[in-house]
Biopython code that builds the backbone (N, CA, C, O; Angstrom):
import numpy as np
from Bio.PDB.StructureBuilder import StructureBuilder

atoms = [
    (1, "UNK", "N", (0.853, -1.158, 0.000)),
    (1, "UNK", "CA", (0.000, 0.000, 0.000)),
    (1, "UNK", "C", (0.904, 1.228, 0.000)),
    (1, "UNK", "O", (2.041, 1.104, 0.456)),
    (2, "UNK", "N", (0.438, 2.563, -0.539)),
    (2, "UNK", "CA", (1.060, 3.511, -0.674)),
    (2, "UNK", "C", (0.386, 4.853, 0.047)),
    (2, "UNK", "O", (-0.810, 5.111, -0.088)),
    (3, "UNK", "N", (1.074, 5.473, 0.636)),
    (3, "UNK", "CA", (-0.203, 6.644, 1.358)),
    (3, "UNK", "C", (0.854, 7.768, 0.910)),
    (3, "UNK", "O", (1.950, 7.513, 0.411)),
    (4, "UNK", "N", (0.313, 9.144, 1.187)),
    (4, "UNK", "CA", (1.404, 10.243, 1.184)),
    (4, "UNK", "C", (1.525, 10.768, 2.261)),
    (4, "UNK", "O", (0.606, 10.997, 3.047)),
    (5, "UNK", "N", (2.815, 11.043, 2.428)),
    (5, "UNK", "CA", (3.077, 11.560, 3.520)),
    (5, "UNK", "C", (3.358, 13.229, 3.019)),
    (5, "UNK", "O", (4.088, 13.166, 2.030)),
    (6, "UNK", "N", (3.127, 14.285, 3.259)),
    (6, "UNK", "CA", (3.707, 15.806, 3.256)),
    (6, "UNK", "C", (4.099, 15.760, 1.976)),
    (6, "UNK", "O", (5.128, 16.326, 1.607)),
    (7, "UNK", "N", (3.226, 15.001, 1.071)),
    (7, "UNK", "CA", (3.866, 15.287, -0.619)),
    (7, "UNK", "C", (4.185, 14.402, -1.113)),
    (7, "UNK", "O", (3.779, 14.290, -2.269)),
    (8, "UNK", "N", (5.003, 13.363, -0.607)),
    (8, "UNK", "CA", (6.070, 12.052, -0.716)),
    (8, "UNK", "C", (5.086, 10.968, -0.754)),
    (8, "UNK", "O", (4.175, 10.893, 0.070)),
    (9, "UNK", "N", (5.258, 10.140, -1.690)),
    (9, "UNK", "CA", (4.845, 8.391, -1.833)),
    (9, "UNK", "C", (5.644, 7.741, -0.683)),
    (9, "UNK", "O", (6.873, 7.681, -0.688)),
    (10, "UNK", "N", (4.715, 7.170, 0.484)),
    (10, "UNK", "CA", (5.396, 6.084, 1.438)),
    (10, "UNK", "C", (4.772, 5.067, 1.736)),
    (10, "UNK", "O", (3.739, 4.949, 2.396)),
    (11, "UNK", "N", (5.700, 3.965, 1.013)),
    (11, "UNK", "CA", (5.505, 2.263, 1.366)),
    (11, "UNK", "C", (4.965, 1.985, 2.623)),
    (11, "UNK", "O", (5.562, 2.395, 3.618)),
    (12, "UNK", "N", (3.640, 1.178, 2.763)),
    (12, "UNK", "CA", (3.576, 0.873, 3.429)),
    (12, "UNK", "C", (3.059, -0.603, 3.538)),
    (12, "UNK", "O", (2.095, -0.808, 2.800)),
    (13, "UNK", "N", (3.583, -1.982, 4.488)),
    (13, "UNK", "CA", (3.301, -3.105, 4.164)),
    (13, "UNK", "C", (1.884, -3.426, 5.532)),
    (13, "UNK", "O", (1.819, -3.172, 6.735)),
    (14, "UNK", "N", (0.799, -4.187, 4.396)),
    (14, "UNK", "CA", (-0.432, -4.336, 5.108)),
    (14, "UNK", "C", (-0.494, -5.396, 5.935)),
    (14, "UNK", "O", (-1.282, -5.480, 6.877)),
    (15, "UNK", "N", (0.864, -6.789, 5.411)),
    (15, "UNK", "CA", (0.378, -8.360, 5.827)),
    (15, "UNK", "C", (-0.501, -8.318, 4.726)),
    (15, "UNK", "O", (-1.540, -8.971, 4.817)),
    (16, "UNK", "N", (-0.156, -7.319, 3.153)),
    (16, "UNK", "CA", (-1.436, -8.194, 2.623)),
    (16, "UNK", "C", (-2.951, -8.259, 2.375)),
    (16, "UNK", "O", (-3.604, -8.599, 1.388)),
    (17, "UNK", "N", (-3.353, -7.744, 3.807)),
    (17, "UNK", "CA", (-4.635, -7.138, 4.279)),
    (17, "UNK", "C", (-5.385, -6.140, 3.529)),
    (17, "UNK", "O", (-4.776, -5.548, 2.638)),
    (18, "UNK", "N", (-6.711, -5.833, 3.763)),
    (18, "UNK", "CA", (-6.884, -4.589, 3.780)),
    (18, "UNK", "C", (-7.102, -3.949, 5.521)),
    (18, "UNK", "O", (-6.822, -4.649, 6.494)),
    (19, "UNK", "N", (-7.520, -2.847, 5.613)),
    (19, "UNK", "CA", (-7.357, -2.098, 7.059)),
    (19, "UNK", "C", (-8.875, -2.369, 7.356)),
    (19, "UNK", "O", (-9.699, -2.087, 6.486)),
    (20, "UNK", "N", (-9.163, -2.759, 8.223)),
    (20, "UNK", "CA", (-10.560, -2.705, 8.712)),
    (20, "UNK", "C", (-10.420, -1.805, 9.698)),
    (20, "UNK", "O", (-9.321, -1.730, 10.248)),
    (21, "UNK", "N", (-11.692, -0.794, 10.190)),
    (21, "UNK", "CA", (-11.397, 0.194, 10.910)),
    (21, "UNK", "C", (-12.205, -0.046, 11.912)),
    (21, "UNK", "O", (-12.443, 0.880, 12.688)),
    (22, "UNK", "N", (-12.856, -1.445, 12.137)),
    (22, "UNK", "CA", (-13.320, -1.967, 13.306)),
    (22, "UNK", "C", (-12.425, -2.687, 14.407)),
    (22, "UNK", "O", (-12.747, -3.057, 15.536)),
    (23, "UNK", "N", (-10.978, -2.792, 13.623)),
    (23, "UNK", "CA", (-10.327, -3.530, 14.819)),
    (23, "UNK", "C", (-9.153, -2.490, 15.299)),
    (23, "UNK", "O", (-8.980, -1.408, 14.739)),
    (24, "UNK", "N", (-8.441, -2.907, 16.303)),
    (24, "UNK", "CA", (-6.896, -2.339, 16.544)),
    (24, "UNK", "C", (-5.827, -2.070, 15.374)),
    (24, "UNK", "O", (-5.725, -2.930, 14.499)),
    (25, "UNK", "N", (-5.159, -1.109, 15.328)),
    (25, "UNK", "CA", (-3.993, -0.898, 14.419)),
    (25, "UNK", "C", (-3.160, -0.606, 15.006)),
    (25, "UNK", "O", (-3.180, 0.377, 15.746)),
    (26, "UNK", "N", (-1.573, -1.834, 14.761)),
    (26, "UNK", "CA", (-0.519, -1.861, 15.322)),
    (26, "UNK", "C", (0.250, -1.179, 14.262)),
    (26, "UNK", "O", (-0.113, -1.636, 13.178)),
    (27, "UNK", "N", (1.305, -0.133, 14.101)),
    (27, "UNK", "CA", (1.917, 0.453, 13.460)),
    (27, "UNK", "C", (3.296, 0.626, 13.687)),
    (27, "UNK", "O", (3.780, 1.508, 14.397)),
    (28, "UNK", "N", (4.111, -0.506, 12.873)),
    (28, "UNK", "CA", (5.840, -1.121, 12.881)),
    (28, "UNK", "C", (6.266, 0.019, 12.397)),
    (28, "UNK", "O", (5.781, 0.418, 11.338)),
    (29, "UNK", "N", (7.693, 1.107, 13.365)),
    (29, "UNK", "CA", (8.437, 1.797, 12.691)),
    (29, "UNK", "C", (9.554, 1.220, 12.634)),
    (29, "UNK", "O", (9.892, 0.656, 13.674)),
    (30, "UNK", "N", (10.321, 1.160, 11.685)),
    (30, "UNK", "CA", (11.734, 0.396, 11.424)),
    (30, "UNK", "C", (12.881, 1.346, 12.204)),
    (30, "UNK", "O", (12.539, 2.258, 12.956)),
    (31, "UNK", "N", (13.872, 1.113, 12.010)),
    (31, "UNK", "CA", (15.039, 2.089, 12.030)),
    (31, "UNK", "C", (15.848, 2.191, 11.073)),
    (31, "UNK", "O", (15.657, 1.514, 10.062)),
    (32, "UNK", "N", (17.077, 3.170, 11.182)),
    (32, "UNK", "CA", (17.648, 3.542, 10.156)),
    (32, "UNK", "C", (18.192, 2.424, 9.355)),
    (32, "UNK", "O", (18.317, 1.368, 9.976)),
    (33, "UNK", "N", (18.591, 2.427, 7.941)),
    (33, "UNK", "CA", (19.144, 0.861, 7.022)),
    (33, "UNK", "C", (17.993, -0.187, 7.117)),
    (33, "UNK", "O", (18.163, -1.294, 6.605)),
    (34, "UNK", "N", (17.344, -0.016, 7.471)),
    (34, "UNK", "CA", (16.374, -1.023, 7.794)),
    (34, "UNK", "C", (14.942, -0.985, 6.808)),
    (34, "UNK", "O", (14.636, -0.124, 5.982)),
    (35, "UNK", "N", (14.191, -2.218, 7.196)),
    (35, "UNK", "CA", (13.304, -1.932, 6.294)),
    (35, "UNK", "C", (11.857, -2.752, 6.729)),
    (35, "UNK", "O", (12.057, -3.496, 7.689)),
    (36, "UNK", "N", (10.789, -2.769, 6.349)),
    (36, "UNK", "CA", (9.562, -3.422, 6.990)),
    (36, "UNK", "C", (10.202, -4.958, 7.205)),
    (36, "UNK", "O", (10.513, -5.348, 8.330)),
    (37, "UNK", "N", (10.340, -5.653, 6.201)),
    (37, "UNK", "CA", (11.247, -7.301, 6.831)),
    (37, "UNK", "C", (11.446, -7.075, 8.266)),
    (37, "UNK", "O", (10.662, -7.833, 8.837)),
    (38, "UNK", "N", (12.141, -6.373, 9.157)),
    (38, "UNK", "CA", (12.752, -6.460, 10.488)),
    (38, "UNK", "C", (11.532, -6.786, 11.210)),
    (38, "UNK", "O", (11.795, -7.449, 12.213)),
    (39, "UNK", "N", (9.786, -6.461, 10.995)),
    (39, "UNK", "CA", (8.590, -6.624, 11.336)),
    (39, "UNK", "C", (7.615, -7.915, 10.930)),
    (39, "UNK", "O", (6.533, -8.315, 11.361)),
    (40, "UNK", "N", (8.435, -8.324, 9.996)),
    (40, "UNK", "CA", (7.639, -9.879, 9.447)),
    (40, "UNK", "C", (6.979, -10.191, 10.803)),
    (40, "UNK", "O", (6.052, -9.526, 11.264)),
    (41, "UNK", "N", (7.735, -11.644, 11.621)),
    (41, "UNK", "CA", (7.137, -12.315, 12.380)),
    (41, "UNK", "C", (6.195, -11.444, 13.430)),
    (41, "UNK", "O", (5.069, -11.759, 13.814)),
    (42, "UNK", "N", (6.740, -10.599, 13.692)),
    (42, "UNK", "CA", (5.706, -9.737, 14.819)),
    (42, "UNK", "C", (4.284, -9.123, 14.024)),
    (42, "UNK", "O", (3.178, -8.977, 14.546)),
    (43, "UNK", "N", (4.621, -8.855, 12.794)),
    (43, "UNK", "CA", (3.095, -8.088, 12.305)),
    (43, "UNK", "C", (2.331, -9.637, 11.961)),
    (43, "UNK", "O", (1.143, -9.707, 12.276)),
    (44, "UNK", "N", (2.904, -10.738, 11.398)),
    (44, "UNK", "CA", (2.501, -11.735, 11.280)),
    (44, "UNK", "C", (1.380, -12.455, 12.718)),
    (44, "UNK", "O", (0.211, -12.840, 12.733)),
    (45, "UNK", "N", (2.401, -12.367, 13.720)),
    (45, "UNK", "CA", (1.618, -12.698, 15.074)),
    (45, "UNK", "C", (0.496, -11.688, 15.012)),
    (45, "UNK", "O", (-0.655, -12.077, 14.812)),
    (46, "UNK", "N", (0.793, -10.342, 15.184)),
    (46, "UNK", "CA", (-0.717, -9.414, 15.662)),
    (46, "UNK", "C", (-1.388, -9.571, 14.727)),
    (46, "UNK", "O", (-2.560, -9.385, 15.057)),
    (47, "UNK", "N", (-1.263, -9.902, 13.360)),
    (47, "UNK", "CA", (-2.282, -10.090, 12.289)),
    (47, "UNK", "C", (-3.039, -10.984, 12.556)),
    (47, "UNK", "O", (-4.249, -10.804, 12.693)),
    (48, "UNK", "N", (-2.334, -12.354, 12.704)),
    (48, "UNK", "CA", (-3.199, -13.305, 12.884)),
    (48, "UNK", "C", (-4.521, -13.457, 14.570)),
    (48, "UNK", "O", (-5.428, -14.226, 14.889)),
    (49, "UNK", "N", (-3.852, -12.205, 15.193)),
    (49, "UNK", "CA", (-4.588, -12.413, 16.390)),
    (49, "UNK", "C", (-5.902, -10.768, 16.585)),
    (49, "UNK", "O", (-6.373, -10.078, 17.489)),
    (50, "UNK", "N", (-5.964, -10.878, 15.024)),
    (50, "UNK", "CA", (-7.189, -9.788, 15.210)),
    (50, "UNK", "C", (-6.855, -8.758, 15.318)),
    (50, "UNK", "O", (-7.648, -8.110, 16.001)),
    (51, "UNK", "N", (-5.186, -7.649, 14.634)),
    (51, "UNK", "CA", (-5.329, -6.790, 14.654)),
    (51, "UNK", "C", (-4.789, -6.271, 12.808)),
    (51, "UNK", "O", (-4.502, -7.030, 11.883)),
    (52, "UNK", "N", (-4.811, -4.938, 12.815)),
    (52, "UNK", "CA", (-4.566, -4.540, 12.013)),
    (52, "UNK", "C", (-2.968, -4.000, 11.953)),
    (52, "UNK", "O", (-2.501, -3.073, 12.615)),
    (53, "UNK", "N", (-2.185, -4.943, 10.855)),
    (53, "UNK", "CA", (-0.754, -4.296, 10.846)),
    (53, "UNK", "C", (-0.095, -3.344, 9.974)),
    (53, "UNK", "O", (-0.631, -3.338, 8.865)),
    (54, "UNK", "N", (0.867, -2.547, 10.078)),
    (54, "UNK", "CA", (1.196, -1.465, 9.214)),
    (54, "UNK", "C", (2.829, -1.276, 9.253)),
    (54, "UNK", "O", (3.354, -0.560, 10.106)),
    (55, "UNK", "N", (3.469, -1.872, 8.410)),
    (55, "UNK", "CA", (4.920, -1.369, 8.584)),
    (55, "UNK", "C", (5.263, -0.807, 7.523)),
    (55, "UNK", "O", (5.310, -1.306, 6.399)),
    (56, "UNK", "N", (5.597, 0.606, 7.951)),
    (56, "UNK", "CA", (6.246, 1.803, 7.376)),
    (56, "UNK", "C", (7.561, 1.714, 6.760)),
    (56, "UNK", "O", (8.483, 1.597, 7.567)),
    (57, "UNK", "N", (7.998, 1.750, 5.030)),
    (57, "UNK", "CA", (8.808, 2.046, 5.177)),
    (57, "UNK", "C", (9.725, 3.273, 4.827)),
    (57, "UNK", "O", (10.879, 3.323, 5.252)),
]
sb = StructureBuilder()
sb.init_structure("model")
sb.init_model(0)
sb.init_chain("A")
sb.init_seg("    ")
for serial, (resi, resn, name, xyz) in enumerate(atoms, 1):
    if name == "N":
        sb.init_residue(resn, " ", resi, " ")
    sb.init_atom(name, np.array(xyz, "f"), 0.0, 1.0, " ", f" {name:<3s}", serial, name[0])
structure = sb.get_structure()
């Protein structure tokens, strides 16, 4: 998924998903060199347990 930020195109990974705005949204910030991958298994877990995931990259 792609949103804008202040002008700018920024990646953002769903799990895939779309966002339902009935549940929780957990929102992965990476750090520097880094990239949404460092969030796999963890957005994977909250996904599968009913929330909504979002890693920024």
């Amino acid at each position: 998924m792609r949103i804008e930020v202040h002008g700018q195109p920024v990646y953002c990974y769903t799990n895939s998903r779309d966002i339902d705005a009935s549940k929780p949204s957990i929102v992965f910030i990476h750090g520097s060199g880094m990239d949404h991958i460092v969030w796999t298994l963890a957005a994977r877990h909250f996904a599968r347990h009913g929330n909504n995931v979002i890693s920024v990259d």
